[in-house]
C-alpha positions in Angstrom: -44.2 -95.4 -26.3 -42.4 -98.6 -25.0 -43.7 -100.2 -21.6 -39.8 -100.7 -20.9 -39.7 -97.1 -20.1 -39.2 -96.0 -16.7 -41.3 -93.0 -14.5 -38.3 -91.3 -14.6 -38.2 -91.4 -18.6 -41.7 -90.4 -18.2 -41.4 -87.8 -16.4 -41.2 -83.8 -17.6 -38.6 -80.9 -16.3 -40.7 -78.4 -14.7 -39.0 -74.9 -13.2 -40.3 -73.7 -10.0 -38.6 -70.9 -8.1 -38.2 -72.0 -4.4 -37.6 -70.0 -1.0 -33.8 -70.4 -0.4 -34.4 -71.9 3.0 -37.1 -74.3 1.7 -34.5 -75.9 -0.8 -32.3 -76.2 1.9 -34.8 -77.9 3.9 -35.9 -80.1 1.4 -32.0 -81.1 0.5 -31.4 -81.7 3.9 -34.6 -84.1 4.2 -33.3 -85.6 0.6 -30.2 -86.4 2.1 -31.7 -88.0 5.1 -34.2 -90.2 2.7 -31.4 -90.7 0.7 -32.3 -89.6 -2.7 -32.3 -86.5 -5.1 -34.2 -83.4 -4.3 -36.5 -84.0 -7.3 -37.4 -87.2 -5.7 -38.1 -85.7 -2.1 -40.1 -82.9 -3.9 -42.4 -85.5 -6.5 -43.0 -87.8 -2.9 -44.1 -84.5 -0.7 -46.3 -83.1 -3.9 -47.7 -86.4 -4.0 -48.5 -87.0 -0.5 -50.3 -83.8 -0.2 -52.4 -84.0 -3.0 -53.5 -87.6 -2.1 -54.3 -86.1 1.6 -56.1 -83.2 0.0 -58.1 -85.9 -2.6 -59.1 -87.6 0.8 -60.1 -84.6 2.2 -62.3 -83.4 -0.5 -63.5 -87.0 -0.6 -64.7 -87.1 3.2 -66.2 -83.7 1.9 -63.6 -81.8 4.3 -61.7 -78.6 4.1 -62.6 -78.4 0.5 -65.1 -80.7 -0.7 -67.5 -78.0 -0.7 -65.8 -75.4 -2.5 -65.4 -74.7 -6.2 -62.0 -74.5 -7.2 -61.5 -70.5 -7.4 -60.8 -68.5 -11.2 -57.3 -69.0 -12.2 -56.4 -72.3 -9.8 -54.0 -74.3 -11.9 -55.3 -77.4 -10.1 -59.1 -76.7 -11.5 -58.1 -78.3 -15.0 -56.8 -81.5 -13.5 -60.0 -81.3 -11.1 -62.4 -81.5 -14.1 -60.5 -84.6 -15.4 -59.1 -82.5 -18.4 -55.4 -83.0 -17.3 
């Protein structure tokens, strides 16, 4: 892989089915930001995964709970994603 390519080239479609009113809300808030509504969703996921790191960190809300059977985040928790 070249190290000319861009995040964006990086990057890999996903689907996710969204609330009709959330989509709306979150082109509204793209439009406002001024960029695409991929880009408002990638910083919002972001964001709240970083918060939630630092909460688990501070050993908050979740630092002291085991990620429950089925959680798609408990691969990437173990380091295997």
């Amino acid at each position: 892989m070249s190290e000319a390519m861009t995040e964006r080239q990086l990057q890999q479609p996903t689907s996710v089915r969204l609330p009709a009113d959330m989509k709306r809300d979150l082109r509204i808030m793209a439009a406002i930001h001024e960029q695409t509504l991929s880009d408002e969703i990638v910083i919002r996921l972001r964001r709240s995964l970083s918060e939630e790191k630092q909460q688990e960190a501070a050993g908050g809300e979740f630092g002291d709970q085991a990620p429950a059977a089925g959680n798609e985040n408990a691969a990437f928790e173990r380091g295997a994603v």
